[in-house]
N, C-alpha and C positions, 0 to 999 in steps of 0.2 A: 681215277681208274679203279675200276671192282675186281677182285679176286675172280678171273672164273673157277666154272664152279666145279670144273675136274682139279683145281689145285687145292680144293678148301679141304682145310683137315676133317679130319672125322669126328674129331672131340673138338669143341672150342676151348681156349687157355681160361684155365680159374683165375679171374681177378679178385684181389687183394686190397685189400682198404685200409692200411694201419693207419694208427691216431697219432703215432708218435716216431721220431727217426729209432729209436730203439726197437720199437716194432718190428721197424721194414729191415732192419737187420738182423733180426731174430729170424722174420720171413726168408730173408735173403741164403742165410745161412742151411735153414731150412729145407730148402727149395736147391740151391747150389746153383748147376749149370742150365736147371729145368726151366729156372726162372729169368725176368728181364723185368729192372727198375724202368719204371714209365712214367712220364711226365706230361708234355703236349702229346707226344707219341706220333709227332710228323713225319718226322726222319722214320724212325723204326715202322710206320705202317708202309713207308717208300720202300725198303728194304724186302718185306715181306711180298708186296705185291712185285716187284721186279726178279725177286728169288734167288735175290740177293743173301737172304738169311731167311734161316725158318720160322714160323710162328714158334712161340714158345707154348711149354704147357702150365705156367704161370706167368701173369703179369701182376708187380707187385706197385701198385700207383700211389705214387708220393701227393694226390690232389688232397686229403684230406688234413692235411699238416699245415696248419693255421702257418704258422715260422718262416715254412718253404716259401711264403708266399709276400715275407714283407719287404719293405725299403724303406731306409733309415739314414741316418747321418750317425758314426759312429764319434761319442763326444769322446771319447778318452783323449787326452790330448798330450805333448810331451813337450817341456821345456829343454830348449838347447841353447848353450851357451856359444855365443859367437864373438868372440872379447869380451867386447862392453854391452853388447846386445842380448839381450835375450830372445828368443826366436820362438813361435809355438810352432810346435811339430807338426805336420799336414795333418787334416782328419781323413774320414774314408766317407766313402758313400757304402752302404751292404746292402747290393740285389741280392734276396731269394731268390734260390734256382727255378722257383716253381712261377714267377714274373713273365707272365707275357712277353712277346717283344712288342706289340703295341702298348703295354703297359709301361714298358722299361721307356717308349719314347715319349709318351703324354706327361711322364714325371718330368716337374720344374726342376727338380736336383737334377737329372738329365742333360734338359736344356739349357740349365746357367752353367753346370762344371762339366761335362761330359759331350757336349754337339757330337767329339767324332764318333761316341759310340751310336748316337743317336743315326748321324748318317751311312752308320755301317747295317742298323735296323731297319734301314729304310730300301736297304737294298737287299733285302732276306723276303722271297717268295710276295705272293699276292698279302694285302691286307689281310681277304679272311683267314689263312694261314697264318698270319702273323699274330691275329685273336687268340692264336690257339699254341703256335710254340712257342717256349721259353728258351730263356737266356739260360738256364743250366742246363739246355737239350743242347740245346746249342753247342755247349762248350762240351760235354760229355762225349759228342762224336770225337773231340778230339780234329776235325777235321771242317768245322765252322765256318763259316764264314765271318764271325762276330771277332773270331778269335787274334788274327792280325792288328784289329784297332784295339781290341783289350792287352793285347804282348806291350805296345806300343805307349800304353796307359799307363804302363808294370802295374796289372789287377795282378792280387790274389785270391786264391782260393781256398776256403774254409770248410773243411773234412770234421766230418766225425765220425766217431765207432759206435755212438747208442750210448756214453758216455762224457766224453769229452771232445773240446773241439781243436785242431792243428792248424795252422794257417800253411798256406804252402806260395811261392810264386806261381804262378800261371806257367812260367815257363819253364820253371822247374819240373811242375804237374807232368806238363807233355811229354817232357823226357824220360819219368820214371812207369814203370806198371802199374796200372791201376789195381789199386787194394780194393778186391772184391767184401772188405769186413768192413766198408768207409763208405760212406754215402757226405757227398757234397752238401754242405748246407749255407753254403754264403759266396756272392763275390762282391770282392773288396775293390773299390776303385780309390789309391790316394787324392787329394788335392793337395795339388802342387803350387807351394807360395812361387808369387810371381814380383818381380821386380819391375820399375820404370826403364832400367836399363837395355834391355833386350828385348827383342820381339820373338814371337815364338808363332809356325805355322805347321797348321795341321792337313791330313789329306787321306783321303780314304778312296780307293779306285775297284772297281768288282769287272771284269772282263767274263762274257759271256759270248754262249754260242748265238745269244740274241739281244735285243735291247733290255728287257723286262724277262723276270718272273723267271729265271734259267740257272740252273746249277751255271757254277763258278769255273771259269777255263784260269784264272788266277783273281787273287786278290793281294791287294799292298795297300801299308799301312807306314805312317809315319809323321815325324814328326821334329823340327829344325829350330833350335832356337841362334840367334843372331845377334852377334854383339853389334853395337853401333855403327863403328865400320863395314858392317859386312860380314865379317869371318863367323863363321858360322862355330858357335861354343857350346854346343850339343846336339847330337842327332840319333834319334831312333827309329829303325826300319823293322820291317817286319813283312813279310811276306806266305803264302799260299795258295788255296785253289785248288778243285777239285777233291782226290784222296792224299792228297802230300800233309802232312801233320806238317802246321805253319810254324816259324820262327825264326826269331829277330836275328836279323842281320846282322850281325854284330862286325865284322871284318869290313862290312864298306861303312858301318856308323865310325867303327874307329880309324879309317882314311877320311871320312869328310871332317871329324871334329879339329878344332884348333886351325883349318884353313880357311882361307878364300877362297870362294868359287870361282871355279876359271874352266877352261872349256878342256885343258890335259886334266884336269881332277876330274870334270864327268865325264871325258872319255875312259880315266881308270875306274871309275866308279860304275860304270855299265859294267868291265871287264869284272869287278866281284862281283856285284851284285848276279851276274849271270851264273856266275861257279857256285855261289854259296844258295843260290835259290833252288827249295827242293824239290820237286817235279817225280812224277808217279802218271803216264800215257795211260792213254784208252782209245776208245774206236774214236773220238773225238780229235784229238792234239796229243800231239806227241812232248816230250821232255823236251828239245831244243822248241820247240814253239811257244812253251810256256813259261820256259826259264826265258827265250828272247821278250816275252810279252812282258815279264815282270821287270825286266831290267828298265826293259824300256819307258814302263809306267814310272819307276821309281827315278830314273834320270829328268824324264819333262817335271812332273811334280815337284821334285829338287831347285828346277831350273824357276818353275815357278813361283816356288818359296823364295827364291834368293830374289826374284822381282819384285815381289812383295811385301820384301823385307828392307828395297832400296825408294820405297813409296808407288811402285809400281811405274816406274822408266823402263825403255824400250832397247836401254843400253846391256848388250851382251856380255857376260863375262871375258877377264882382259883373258887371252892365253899363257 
């Protein structure tokens, strides 16, 4: 869709080229509210053409930052003491913000540690769109679709001021105001040692006003690990969609952990997951359609984890 050409500004915005994150916050600061950090620049060209937001009279574009742009395996590593054992501490994987999301899925580190972020990329816009926006576009709306399988993952996020760098949770991030003197420069995904004892299942769902290629009516994200028996001994949900700023469910992770599945646990498990999912209407769906839609996703997915977790039998939860 093209701007027409009674909404086009009179001046086009000055772009910015800085070589270095310290730059783009000297620009930044410079510039103030005139200006807008830019990366793919997907989302914000949607904004602009829909008049949603105004073209800026600066855009300050993070493409020339060698940094923005890599991914790694972070070796620092941490000894912990478990009695007798010694344990090394999970590594990270570090996206740059300025990572594609086809880029962020063609990575093997990706595909051996990370599949759900992979399948949450796979469901953000057409391919060529995806050539083109990043995983810290992404996350910067704040309103992502990327962002329920990364809550889910516990990423964090790696801030800087043009001098040093902060780590922060992901979902910490979302709760607080963004520091317009900070510019994102990393996300961090843990890997999580795994044991023979448990099984653990993942699941990433996108609900749309169509099959493909369509803004998000919700998204949920999650993830169930399984003791032997069944009882499920850890659970992370996460949910969004649309403008609702996503986040983990915390209140029905901590009703399913330490139980069985049984069919009164996911009828109360729909009942929070409904209240605590946060929903934000538009001409499209309304908040009880989106909170029903997300409960509902996260109750079959639940159901199918715990199937999955007893070798895949046909047998229901007892009540």
């Amino acid at each position: 869709m093209s701007i027409p050409m009674q909404r086009l500004p009179e001046q086009q915005p000055s772009v910015w080229q800085p070589a270095s994150v310290k730059e783009a916050i000297q620009l930044q600061k410079q510039w103030g509210d005139a200006a807008v950090v830019v990366a793919g620049g997907t989302w914000l060209r949607t904004r602009w053409e829909n008049g949603v937001s105004a073209v800026p009279q600066h855009l300050i574009s993070l493409g020339r930052i060698p940094a923005l742009k890599s991914l790694s395996m972070d070796e620092r590593r941490v000894v912990l003491k478990d009695g007798e054992h010694e344990l090394m501490g999970p590594l990270y994987i570090r996206y740059g913000p300025l990572l594609s999301l086809s880029a962020v899925m063609t990575s093997e580190l990706t595909r051996e540690h990370a599949p759900l972020l992979l399948q949450a990329c796979a469901e953000v816009a057409a391919p060529s769109i995806r050539n083109m926006a990043t995983i810290g576009g992404n996350v910067m709306t704040r309103t992502g679709d990327l962002i329920p399988a990364l809550l889910v993952l516990d990423a964090q996020v790696v801030l800087s001021d043009g001098g040093q760098e902060r780590k922060l949770s992901l979902q910490a991030w979302l709760a607080a105001t963004a520091d317009p003197s900070e510019i994102m420069t990393g996300i961090l995904l843990p890997l999580q040692a795994t044991t023979g004892e448990s099984k653990s299942c993942q699941f990433y769902l996108k609900a749309g006003r169509r099959e493909a290629f369509t803004p998000s009516v919700v998204t949920v994200a999650g993830e169930l690990t399984f003791q032997p028996d069944g009882t499920i001994a850890s659970a992370k949900l996460a949910a969004g969609g649309g403008t609702a700023i996503p986040a983990r469910l915390t209140q029905a992770e901590a009703l399913l952990t330490g139980q069985p599945l049984s069919k009164a646990l996911l009828k109360k498990l729909h009942s929070v997951a409904y209240e605590q999912c946060a929903a934000v209407p538009d001409d499209y769906a309304g908040i009880a359609y989106r909170k029903t839609t997300a409960a509902n996703l996260i109750v079959s997915e639940c159901y199918k984890a715990w199937r999955g977790s007893k070798g895949g039998g046909a047998d229901a939860p007892e009540s």
